[in-house]
N, C-alpha and C positions, 0 to 999 in steps of 0.2 A: 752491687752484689749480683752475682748472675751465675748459673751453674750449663754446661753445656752436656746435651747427653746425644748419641745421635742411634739410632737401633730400628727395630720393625716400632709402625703406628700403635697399634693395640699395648703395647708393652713399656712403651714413655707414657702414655695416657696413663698407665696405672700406677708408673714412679710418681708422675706428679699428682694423681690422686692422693698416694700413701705419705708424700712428702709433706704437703698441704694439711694432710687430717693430721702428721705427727706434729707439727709446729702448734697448731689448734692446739693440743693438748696442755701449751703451755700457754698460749695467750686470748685473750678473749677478742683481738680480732688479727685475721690474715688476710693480705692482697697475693697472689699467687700471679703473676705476668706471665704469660706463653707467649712467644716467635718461632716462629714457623717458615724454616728455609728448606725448600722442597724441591729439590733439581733433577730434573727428567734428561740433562746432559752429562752425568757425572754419575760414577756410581756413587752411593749412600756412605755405604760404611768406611770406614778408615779414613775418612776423612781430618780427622780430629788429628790419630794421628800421624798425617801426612801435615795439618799446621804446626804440631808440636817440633816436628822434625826439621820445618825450616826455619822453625824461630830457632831451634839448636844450631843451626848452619849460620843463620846471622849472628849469631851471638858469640860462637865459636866456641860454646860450650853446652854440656847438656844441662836441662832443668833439672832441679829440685823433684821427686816427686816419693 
């Protein structure tokens, strides 16, 4: 399972705060995993979806979403 988000530092830090305390609420324990890909070559944003767009190109169709 794995969720990807990509946006400004301060503002992922506080999804996965909120996301981490909501799951809490339902069980009595969570592991929360963070990776952390950071590139000073590339700009940041739209990255996601510039992957989304070429798996559509490979595929020859668009995704589900």
């Amino acid at each position: 399972m794995g969720t990807v988000v990509e946006g400004d530092w301060d503002r992922i830090m506080l999804v996965a705060k909120q996301c981490h305390q909501a799951i809490l609420k339902s069980a009595e324990r969570v592991m929360t995993t963070i990776r952390i890909d950071d590139r000073t070559d590339k700009p940041d944003l739209g990255r996601i979806a510039q992957k989304v767009q070429s798996l559509e190109a490979r595929l020859g169709k668009p995704l589900k979403r």
